[in-house]
N, C-alpha and C positions, 0 to 999 in steps of 0.2 A: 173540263168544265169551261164553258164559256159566257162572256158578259154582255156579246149582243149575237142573234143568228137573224140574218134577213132571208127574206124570201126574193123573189121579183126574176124581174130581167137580168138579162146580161148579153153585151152585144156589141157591136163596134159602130162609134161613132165618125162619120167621114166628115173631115171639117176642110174647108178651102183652105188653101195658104199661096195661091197664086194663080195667074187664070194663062193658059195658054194664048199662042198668035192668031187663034181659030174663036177666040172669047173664050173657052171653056173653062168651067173651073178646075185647076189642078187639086186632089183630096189626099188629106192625110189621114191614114187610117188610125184610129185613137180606140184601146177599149175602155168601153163606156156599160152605162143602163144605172137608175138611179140608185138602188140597193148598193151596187158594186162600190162605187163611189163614196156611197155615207159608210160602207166597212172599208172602206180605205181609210179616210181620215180615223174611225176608230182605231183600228189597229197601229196605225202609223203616231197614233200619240198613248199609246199601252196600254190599251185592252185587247181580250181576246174576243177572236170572230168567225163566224162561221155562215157560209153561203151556201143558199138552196136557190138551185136552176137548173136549167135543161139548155144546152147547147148541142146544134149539130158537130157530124162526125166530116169536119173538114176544115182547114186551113183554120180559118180565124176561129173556131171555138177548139182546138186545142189552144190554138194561141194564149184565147184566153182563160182558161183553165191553167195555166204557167202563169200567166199573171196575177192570177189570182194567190197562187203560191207566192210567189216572189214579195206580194205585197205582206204576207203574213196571214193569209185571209187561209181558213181552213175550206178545203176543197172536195173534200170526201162525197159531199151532195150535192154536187156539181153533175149533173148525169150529160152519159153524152150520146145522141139519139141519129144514127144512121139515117133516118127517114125523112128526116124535115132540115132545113138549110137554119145556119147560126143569123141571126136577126141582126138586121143592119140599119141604122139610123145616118141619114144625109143632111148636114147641117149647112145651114145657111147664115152668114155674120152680116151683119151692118155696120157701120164706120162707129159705133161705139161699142160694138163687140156683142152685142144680144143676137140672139140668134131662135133662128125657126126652123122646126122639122122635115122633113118625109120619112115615111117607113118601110122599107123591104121585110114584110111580117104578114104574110098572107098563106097562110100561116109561118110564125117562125117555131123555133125551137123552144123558145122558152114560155111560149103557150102549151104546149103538149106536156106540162107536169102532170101528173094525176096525183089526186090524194094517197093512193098506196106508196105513193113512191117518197112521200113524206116521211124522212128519216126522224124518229121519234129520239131515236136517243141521243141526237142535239141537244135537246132541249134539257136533259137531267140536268140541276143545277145551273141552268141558265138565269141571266136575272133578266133579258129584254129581247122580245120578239120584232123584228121591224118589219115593214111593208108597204109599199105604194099601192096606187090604186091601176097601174098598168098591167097588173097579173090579175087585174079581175073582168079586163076587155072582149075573154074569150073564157071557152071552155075548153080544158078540162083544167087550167088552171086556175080562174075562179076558184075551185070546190078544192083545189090544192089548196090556195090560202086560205077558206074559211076551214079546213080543216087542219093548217098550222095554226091558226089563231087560237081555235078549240084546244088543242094539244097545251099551247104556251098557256092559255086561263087556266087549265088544268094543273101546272105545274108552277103555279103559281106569279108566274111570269107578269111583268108590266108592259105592253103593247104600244108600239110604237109607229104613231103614221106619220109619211108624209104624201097629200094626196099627189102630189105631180102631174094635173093637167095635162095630157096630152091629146087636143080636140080630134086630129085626124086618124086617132086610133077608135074612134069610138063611133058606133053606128048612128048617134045622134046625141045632141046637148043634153036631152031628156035622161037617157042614160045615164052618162057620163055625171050626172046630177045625180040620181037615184044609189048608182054604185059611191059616192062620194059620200054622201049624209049616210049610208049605211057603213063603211069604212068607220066615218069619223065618231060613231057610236061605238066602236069597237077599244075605242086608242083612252088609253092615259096619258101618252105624250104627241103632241100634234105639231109640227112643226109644216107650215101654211104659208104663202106667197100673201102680200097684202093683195093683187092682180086674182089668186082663188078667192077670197073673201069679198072681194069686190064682184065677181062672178056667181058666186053661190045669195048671196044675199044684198048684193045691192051697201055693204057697213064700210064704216069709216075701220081701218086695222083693228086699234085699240076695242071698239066696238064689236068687230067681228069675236075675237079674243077672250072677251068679257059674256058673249054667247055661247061659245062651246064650251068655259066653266061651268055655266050654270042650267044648260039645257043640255048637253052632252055626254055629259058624266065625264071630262077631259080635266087631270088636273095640274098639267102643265104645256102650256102653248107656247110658243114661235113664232112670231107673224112677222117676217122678214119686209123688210121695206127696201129692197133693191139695194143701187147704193147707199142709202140715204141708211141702211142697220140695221136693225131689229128692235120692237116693242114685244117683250115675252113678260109671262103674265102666269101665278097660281092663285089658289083661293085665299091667300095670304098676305101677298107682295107683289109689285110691277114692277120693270126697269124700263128705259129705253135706252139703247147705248148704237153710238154710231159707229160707221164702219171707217178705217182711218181715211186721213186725204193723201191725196199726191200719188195715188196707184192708177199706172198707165195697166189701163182693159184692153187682153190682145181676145181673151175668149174666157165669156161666162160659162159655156158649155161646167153644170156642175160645181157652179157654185152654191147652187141650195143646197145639191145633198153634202159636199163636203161642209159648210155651215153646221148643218143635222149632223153629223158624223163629228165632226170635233167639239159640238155640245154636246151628245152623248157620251162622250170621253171623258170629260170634265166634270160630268152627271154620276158617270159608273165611279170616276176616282174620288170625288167629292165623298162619296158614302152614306148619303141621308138619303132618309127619305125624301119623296117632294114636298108631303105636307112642313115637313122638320126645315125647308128650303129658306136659308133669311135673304135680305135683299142683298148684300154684298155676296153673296152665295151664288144668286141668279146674275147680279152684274158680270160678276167673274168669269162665270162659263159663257156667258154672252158675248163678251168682251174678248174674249181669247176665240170664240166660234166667227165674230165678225172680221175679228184680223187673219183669220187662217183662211176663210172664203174671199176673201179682196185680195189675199196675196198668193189665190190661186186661179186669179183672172190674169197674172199675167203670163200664163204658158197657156196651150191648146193644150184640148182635152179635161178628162176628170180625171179618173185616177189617179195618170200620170201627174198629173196638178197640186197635188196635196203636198202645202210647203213642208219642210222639214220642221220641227220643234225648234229648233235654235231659232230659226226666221222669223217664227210667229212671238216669239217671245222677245226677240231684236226689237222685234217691229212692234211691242206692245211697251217695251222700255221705253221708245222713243216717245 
């Protein structure tokens, strides 16, 4: 039985760590995709997890299909597909560590899920479906996640989005809009970039926030504000809490979903419901999700990145 199953990508992220005599960047190969990441930090602070993906049958998706063990991550629907190359993401840093994409995904592996291949009995006894909106860019994995979705309402499951922007995956803004607002009608738990909220509607965070409660059907939000924290929000209670100081940023690569992932940790162990949520309840898990994403900017990569439990609690002592 498990307390969160995602769906989405999975895939290695190539991040610079020095540039050759010729200019070029030298790449470190990191596995990455945002799902992966947010069941990293679940698991790595004790809960159980389980991942649905399609990786190719070559080098880096076994790779990462062992990492996906290694991190604790159950990997049984992990599928691994001869036909199509494992998805690869090229990251780019600037001097304060943010970073921008390209995608070797034409097709990759973890679009070709189809809805049959959707292992149903994940979900028996689960309490939290998660998803981005990168497995709904193509088909046949669209109709894969809308029918994990289907599956998880059915079993009574509470859905969990994080949209994750990513513009040059998507045939146009109009799209990448359309699949979003229909996503975010899906999710009880929404955890959103102040920069998506500001793209989707033009609102100030808190604002945006205060929109998917009450026109959404959403009843716990995330609205991360960079370094500067998180304003997270239910029908009940608001906090803002910020993220510590004095953290040298080598790479954000994954710091949203690890954020998502160690507030869902704190959500599953917490044991209430959201309505049942008080505001020292929401502070808490907020507060331990901003020090565990800030103090996983200073290594490259995601996965790999997700601090240890003593660190985040060092670092929340202090």
């Amino acid at each position: 039985m498990f307390d969160v199953v995602a769906l989405g990508e999975l895939l290695i992220d190539f991040a610079p760590h020095s540039v050759n005599e010729a200019g070029y960047p030298v790449l470190s190969a990191n596995p990455g995709g945002a799902p992966p990441n947010f069941l990293a930090a679940v698991s790595k602070y004790g809960c159980k997890a389980a991942m649905i993906s399609k990786v190719g049958d070559d080098m880096f998706g076994r790779l990462l299909v062992r990492t996906m063990q290694d991190a604790g991550i159950d990997s049984s629907s992990i599928l691994v597909d001869p036909d199509y190359f494992t998805t690869l993401a090229f990251v780019s840093l600037d001097a304060s560590g943010n970073r921008d994409f390209s995608f070797a995904r034409k097709p990759g592996a973890d679009t070709r899920i189809t809805p049959e291949e959707i292992n149903e009995s994940l979900f028996a006894g689960a309490k939290v479906f998660h998803f981005g909106t990168l497995s709904l860019t193509d088909e046949p994995a669209a109709s894969a996640t809308r029918r994990a979705i289907e599956v998880a309402r059915s079993k009574g499951m509470l859905i969990s989005l994080d949209p994750n922007l990513r513009k040059p995956l998507w045939r146009s803004e109009e799209d990448a809009k359309a699949a979003i607002e229909w996503a975010l009608h899906q999710a009880d738990i929404v955890k959103i970039s102040d920069e998506e909220i500001s793209w989707l509607w033009g609102l100030a965070p808190e604002v945006g926030a205060a929109k998917l409660l009450a026109e959404y059907g959403v009843s716990l939000v995330y609205a991360t504000l960079g370094p500067k924290g998180c304003y997270a929000a239910t029908k009940n209670c608001a906090v803002t809490v910020s993220s510590p100081s004095g953290i040298h940023v080598v790479d954000t690569t994954g710091a949203g979903d690890i954020f998502g992932g160690s507030a869902m940790s704190q959500f599953v162990k917490c044991g209430k419901k959201i309505v049942d949520l008080t505001e020292d309840d929401l502070r808490n898990i907020v507060r331990f999700a901003c020090t565990a994403a800030s103090l996983s900017t200073q290594k490259h990569g995601g996965i790999s990145s997700v601090p240890a439990l003593a660190d985040v609690e060092a670092s929340m002592d202090r």
